[in-house]
C-alpha positions in Angstrom: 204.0 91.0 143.4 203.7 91.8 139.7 205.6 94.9 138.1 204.2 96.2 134.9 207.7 97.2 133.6 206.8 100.2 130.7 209.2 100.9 128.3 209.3 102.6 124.4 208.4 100.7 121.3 211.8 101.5 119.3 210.8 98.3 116.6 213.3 96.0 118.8 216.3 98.6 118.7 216.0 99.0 122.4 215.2 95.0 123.4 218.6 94.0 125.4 217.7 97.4 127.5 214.1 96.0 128.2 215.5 92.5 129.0 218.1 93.5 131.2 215.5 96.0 133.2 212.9 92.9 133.5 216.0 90.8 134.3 216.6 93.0 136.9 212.9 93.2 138.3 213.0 89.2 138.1 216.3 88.8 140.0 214.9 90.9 143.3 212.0 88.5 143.6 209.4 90.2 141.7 207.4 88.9 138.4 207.8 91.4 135.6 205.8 92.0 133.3 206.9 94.0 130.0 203.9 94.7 127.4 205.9 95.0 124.8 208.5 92.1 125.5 205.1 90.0 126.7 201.9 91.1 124.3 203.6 92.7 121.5 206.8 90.4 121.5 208.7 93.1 120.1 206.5 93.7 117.1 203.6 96.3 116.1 200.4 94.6 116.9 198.2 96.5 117.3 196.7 98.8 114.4 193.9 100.2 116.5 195.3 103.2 119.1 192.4 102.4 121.6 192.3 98.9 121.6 196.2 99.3 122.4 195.8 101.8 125.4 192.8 99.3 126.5 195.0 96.4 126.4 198.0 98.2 127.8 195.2 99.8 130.7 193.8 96.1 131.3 197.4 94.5 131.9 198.4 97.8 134.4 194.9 96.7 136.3 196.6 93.0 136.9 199.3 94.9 138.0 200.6 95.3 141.7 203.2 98.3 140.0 204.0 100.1 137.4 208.0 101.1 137.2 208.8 103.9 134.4 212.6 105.3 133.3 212.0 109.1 132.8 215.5 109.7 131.5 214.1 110.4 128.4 211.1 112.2 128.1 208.1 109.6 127.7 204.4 110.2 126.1 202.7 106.6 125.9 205.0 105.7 129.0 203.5 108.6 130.8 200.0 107.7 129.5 200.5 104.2 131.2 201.8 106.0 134.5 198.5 108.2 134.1 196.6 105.5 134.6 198.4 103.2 137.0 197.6 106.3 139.4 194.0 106.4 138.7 194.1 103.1 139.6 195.7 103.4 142.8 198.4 101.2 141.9 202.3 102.2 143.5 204.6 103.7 140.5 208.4 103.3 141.3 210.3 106.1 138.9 213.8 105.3 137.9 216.3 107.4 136.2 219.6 108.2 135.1 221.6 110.4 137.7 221.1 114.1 136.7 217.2 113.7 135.2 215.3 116.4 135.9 211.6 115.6 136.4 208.6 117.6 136.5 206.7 117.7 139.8 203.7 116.0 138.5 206.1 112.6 138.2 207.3 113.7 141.5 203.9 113.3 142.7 202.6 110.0 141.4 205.4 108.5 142.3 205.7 106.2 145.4 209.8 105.7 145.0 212.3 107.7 143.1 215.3 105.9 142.2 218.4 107.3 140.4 220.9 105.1 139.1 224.0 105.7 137.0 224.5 102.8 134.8 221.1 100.0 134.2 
């Protein structure tokens, strides 16, 4: 089972975070998948907004899952949610204990899972 893993482009600042979530997905038996860690390697690549959200909608369709941390509020992470729902795939929501979330989330979600420390 493939996870697409989706996670904020913060130029790099945030890669041990990424790596230790896909670490994490990799360690209970899963393949993860990380667009940035995996197509963008960490870097800008893409110049054109909707070849971007094509790519990113392509590699959620190859997908089994999508997991997204809503501790802090996303916008392209929620975009990428948007559409593993419209494409029927499961979305596993993870967050820090406390989060609130909106009931949208709530409802695309298959599995809400709070943690204290990732």
């Amino acid at each position: 089972m493939k996870i697409f893993i989706t996670a904020s482009y913060k130029e790099g600042k945030n890669k041990n975070e990424i790596e230790h979530l896909c670490s994490l997905v990799n360690k209970s038996g899963f393949k993860d998948f990380c667009f940035i860690r995996d197509i963008e390697n960490y870097q800008k690549i893409f110049d054109n907004p909707k070849e971007l959200m094509e790519k990113a909608k392509s590699e959620i369709a190859k997908s089994d899952v999508l997991l997204i941390d809503m501790t802090h509020k996303p916008t392209g992470r929620a975009i990428e949610a948007g559409i593993a729902f419209a494409q029927n795939k499961k979305i596993i929501t993870i967050m820090k204990k406390g989060t609130k979330i909106k009931d949208t989330t709530k409802g695309i979600s298959d599995a809400i899972i709070e943690y204290n420390k990732l």
